[in-house]
C-alpha positions in Angstrom: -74.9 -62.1 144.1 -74.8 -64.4 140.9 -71.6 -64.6 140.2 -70.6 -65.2 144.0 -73.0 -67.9 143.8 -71.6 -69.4 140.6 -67.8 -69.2 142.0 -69.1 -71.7 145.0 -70.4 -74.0 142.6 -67.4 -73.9 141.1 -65.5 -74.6 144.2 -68.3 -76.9 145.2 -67.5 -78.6 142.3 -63.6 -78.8 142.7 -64.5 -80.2 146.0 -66.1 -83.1 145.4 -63.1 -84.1 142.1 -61.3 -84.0 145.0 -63.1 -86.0 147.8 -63.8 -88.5 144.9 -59.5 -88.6 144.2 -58.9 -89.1 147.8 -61.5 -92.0 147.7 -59.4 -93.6 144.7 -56.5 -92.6 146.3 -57.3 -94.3 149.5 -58.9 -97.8 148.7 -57.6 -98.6 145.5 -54.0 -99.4 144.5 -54.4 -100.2 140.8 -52.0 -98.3 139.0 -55.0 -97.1 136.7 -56.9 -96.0 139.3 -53.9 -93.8 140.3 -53.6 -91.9 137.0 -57.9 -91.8 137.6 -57.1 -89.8 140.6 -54.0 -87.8 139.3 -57.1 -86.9 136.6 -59.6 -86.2 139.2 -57.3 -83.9 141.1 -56.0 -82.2 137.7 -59.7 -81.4 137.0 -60.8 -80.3 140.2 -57.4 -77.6 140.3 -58.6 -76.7 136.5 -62.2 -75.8 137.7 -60.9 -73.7 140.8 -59.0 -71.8 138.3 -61.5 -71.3 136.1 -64.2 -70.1 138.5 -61.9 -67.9 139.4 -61.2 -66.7 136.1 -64.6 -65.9 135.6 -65.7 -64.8 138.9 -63.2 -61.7 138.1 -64.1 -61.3 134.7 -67.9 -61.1 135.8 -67.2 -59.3 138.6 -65.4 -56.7 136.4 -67.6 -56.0 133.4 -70.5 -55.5 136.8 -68.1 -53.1 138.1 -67.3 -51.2 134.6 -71.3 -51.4 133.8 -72.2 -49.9 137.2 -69.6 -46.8 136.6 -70.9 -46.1 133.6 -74.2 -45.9 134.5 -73.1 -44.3 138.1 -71.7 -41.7 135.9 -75.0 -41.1 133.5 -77.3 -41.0 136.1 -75.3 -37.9 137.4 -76.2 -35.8 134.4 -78.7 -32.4 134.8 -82.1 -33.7 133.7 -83.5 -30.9 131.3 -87.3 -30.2 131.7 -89.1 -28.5 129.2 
C-alpha cells in the first residue's frame, strides 16, 4: 500500500505543476511567464513519468520478493 500511496503523491504533485501552469498560463501574458509555464508543465509530465517509473519498479522487486519467499515457505519442515 506504500508504494500506491507514493505514486498519488506523485501524481498529486504533477497536479498542482499543472494547476499552477494553467494559472500562469491564464493571467499573465509576459513572454517569460510563458516559458515559466512551458517549465511548470515540463516538470509536472517528468514527475508523472517518474512515479510511474518507480511505482513498477517497486511494485516488482515486492512481487519477486513475495515469490521467493511464497516459494520457501513451501518447503517440508524437518523435526527432530
Amino acid at each position: 500500500m506504500a508504494n500506491e500511496r507514493t505514486l498519488l503523491a506523485y501524481g498529486r504533485t504533477a497536479l498542482g505543476l499543472v494547476a499552477l501552469a494553467a494559472i500562469i498560463f491564464k493571467f499573465m501574458d509576459i513572454v517569460s511567464a510563458m516559458i515559466l509555464g512551458s517549465i511548470a508543465l515540463t516538470g509536472a509530465l517528468f514527475i508523472m513519468f517518474w512515479g510511474i517509473h518507480s511505482y513498477r519498479s517497486v511494485a516488482s522487486r515486492i512481487d519477486q520478493s513475495y515469490s521467493s519467499d511464497t516459494q520457501m515457505s513451501l518447503d517440508p519442515i524437518e523435526i527432530d
